[in-house]
PDB file with SEQRES, HELIX, SHEET and CRYST1 records, atoms N, CA, C and O in Angstrom:
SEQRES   1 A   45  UNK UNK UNK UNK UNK UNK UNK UNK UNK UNK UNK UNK UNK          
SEQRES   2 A   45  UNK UNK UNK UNK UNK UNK UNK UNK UNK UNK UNK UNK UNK          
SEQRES   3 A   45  UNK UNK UNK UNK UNK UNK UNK UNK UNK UNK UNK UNK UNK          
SEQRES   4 A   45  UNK UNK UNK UNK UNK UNK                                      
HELIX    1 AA1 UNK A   16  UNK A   25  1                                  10    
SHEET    1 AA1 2 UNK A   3  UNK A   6  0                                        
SHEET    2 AA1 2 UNK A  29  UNK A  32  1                                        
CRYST1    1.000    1.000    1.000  90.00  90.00  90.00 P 1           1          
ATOM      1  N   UNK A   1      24.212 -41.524  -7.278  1.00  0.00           N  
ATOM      2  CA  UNK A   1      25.073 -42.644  -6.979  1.00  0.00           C  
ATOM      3  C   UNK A   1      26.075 -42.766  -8.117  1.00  0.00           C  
ATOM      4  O   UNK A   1      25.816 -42.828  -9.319  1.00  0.00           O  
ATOM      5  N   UNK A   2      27.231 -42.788  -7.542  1.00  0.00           N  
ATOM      6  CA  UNK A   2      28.325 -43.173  -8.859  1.00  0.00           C  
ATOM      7  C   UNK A   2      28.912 -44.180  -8.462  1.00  0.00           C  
ATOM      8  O   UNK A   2      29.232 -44.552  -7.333  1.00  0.00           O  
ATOM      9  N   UNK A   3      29.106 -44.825  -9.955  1.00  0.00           N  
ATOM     10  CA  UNK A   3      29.849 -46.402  -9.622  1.00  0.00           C  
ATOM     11  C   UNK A   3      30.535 -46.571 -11.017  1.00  0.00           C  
ATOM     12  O   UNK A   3      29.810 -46.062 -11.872  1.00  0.00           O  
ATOM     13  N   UNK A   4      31.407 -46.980 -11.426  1.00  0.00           N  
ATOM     14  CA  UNK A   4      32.272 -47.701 -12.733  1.00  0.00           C  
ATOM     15  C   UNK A   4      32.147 -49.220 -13.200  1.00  0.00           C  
ATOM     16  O   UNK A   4      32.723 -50.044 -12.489  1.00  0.00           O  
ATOM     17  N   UNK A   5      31.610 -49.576 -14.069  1.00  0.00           N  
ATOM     18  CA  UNK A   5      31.530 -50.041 -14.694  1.00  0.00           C  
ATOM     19  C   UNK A   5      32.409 -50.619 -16.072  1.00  0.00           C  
ATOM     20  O   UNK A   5      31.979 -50.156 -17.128  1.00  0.00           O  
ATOM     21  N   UNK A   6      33.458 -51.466 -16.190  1.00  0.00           N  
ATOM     22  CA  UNK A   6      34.006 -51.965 -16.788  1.00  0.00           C  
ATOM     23  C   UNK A   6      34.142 -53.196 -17.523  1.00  0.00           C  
ATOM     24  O   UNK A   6      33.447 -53.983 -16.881  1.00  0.00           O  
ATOM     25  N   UNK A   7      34.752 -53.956 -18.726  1.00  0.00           N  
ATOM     26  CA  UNK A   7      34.649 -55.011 -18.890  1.00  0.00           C  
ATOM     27  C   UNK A   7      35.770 -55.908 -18.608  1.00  0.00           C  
ATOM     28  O   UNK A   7      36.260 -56.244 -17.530  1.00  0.00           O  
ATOM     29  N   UNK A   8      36.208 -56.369 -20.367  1.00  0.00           N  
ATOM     30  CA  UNK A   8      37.657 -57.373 -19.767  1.00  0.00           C  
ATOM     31  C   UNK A   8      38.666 -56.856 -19.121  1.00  0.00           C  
ATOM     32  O   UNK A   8      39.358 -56.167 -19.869  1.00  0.00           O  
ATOM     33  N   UNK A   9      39.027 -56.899 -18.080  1.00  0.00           N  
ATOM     34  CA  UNK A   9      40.414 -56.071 -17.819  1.00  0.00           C  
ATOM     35  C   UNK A   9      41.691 -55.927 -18.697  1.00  0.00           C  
ATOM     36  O   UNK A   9      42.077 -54.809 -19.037  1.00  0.00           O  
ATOM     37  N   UNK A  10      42.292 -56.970 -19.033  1.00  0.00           N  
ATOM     38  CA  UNK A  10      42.849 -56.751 -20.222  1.00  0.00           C  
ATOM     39  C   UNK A  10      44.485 -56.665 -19.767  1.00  0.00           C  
ATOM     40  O   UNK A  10      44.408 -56.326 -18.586  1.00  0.00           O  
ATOM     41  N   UNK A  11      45.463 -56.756 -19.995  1.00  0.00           N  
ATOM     42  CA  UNK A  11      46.836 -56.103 -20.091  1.00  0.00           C  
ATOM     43  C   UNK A  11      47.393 -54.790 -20.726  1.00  0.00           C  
ATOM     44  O   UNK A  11      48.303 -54.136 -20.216  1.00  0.00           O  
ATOM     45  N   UNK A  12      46.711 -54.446 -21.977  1.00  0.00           N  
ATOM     46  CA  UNK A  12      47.703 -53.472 -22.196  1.00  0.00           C  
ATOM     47  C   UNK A  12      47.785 -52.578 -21.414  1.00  0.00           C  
ATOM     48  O   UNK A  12      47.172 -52.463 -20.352  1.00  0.00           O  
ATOM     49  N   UNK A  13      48.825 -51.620 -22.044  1.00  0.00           N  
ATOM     50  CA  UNK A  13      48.842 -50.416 -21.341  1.00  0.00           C  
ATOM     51  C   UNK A  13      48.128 -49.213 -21.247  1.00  0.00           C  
ATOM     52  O   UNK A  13      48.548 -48.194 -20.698  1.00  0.00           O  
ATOM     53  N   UNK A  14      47.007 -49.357 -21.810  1.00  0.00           N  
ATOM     54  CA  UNK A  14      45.600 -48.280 -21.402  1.00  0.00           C  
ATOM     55  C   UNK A  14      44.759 -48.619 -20.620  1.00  0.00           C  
ATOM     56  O   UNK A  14      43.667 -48.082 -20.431  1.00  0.00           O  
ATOM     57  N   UNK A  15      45.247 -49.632 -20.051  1.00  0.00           N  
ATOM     58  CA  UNK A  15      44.800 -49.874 -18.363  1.00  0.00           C  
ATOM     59  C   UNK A  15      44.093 -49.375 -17.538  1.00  0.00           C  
ATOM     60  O   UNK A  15      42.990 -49.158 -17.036  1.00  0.00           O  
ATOM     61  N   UNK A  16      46.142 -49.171 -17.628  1.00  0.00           N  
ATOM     62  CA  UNK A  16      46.149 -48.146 -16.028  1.00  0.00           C  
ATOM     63  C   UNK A  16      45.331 -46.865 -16.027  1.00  0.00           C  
ATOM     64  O   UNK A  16      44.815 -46.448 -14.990  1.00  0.00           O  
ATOM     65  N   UNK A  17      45.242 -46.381 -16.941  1.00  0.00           N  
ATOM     66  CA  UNK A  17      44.906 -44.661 -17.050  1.00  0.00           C  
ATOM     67  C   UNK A  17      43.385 -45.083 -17.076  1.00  0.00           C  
ATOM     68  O   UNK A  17      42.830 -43.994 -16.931  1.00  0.00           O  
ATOM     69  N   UNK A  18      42.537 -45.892 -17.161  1.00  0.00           N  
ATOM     70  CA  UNK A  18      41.184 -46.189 -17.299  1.00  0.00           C  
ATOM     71  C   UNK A  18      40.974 -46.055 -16.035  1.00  0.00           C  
ATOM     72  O   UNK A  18      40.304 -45.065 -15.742  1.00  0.00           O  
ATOM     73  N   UNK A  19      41.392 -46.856 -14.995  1.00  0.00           N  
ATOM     74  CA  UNK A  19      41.455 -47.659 -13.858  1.00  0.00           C  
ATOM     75  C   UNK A  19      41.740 -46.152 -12.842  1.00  0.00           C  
ATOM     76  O   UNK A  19      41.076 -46.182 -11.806  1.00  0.00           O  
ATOM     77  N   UNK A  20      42.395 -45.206 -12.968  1.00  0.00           N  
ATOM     78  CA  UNK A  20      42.891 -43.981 -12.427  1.00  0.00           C  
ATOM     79  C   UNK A  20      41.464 -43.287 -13.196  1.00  0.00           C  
ATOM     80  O   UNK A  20      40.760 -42.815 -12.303  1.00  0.00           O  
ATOM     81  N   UNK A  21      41.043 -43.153 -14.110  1.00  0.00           N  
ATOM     82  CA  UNK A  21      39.672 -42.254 -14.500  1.00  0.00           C  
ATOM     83  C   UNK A  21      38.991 -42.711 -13.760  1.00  0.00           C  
ATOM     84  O   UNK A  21      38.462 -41.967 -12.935  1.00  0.00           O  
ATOM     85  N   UNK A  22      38.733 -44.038 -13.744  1.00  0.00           N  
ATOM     86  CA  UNK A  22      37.190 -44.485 -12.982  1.00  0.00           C  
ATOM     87  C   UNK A  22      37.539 -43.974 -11.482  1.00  0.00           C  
ATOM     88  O   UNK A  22      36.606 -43.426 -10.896  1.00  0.00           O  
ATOM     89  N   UNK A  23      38.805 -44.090 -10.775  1.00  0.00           N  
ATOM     90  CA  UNK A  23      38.812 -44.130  -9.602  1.00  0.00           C  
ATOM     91  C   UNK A  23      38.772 -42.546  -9.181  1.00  0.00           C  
ATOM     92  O   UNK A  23      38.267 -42.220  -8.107  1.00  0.00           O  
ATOM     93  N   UNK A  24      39.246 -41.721  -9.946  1.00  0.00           N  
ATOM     94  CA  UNK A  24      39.077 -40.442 -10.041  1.00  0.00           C  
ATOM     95  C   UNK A  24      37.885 -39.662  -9.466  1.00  0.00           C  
ATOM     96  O   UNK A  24      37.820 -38.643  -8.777  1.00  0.00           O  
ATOM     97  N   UNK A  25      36.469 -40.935 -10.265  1.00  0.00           N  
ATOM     98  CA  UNK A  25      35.041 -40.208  -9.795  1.00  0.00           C  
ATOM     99  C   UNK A  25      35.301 -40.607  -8.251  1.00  0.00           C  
ATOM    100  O   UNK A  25      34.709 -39.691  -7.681  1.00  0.00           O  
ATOM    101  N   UNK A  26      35.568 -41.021  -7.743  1.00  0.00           N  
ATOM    102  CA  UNK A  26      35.371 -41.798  -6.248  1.00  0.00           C  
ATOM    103  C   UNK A  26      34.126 -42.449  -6.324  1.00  0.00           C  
ATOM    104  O   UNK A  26      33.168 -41.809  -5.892  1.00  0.00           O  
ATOM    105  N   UNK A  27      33.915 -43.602  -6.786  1.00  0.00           N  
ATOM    106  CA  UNK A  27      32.720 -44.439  -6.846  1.00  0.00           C  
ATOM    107  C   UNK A  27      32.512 -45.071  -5.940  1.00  0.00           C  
ATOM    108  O   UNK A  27      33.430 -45.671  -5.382  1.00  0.00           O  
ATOM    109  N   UNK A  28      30.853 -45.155  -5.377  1.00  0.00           N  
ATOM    110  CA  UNK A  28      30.427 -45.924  -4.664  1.00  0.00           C  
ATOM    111  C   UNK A  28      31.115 -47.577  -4.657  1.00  0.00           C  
ATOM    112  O   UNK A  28      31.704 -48.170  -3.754  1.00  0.00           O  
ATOM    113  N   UNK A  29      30.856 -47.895  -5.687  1.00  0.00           N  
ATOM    114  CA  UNK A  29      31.856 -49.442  -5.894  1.00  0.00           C  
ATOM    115  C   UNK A  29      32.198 -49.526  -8.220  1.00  0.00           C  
ATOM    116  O   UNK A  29      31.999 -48.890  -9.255  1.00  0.00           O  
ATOM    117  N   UNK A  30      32.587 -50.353  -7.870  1.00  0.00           N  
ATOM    118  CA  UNK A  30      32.569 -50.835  -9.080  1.00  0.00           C  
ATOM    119  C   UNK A  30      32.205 -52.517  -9.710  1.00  0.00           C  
ATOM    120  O   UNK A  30      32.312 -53.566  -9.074  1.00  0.00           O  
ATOM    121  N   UNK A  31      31.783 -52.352 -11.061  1.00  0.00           N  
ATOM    122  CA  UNK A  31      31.515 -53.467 -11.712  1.00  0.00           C  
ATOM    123  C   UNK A  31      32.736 -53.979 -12.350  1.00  0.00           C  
ATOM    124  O   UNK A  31      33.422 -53.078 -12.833  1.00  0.00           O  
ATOM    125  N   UNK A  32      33.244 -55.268 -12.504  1.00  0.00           N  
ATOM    126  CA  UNK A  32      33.653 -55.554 -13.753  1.00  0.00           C  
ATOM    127  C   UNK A  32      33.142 -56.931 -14.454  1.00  0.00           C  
ATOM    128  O   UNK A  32      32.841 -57.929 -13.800  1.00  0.00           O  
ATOM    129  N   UNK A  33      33.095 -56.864 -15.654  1.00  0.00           N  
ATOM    130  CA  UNK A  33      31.983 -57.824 -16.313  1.00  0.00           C  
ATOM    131  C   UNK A  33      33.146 -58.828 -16.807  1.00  0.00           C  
ATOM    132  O   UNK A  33      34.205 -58.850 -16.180  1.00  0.00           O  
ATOM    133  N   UNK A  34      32.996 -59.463 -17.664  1.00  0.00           N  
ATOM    134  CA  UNK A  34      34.088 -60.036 -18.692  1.00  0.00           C  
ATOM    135  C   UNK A  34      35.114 -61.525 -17.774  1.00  0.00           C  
ATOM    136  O   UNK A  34      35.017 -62.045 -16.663  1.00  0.00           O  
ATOM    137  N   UNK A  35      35.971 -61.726 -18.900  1.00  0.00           N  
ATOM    138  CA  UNK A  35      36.703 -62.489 -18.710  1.00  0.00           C  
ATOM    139  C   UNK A  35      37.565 -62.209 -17.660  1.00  0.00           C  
ATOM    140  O   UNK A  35      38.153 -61.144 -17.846  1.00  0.00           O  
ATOM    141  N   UNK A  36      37.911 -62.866 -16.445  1.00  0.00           N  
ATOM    142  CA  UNK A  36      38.887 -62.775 -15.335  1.00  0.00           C  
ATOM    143  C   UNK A  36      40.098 -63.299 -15.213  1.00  0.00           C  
ATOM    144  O   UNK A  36      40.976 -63.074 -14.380  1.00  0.00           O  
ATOM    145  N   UNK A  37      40.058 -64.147 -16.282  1.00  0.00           N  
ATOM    146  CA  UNK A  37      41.088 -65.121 -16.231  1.00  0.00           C  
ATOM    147  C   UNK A  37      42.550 -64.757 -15.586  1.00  0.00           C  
ATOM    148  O   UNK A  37      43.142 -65.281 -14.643  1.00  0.00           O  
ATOM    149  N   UNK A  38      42.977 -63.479 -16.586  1.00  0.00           N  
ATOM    150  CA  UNK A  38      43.872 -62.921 -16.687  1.00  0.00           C  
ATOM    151  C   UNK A  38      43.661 -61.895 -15.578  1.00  0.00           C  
ATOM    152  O   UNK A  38      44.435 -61.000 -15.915  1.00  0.00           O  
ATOM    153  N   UNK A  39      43.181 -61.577 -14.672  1.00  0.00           N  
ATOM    154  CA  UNK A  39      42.655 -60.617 -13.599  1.00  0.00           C  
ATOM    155  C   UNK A  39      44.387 -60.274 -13.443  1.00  0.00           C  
ATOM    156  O   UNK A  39      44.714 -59.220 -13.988  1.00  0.00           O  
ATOM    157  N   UNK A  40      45.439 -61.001 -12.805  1.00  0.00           N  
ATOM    158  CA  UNK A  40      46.937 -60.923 -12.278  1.00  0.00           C  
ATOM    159  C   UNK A  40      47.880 -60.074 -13.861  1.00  0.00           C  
ATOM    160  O   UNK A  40      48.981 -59.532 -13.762  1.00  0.00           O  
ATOM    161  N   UNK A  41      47.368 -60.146 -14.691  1.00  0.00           N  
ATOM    162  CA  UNK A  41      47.931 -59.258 -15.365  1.00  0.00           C  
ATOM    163  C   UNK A  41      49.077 -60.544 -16.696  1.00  0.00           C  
ATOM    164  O   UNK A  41      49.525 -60.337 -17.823  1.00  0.00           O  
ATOM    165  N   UNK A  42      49.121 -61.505 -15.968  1.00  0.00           N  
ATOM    166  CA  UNK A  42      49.923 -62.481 -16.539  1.00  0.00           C  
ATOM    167  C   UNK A  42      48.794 -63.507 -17.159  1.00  0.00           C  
ATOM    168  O   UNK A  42      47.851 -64.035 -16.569  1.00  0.00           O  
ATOM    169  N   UNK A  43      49.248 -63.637 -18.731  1.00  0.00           N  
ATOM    170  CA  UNK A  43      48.736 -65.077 -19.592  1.00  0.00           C  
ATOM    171  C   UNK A  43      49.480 -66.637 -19.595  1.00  0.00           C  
ATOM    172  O   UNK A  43      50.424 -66.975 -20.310  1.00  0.00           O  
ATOM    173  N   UNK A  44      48.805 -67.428 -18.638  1.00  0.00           N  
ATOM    174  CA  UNK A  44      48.989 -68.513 -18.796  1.00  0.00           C  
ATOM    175  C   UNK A  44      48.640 -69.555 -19.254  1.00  0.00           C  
ATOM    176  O   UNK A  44      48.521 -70.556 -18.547  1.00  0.00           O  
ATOM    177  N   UNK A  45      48.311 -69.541 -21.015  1.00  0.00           N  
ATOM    178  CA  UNK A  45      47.776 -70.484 -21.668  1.00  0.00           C  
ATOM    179  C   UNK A  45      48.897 -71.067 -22.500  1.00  0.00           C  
ATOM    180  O   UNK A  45      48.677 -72.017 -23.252  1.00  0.00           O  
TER     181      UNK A  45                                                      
END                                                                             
């Protein structure tokens, strides 16, 4: 079984290329743990 596992998502720009590795394996699903706040990519505090 393969699946990805991740934490805060985060903004910068080593992102994307994480997000393209994990999806790469073709995983059953994925996790992500962490703070969501920022899920849209934009900080609104």
């Amino acid at each position: 079984m393969t699946f990805a596992e991740g934490g805060d998502i985060g903004t910068s720009l080593s992102v994307p290329p994480l997000h393209k590795q994990a999806s790469s394996w073709d995983p059953l699903f994925g996790l992500v743990g962490g703070d969501l706040a920022y899920a849209d990519g934009v900080y609104r505090g």
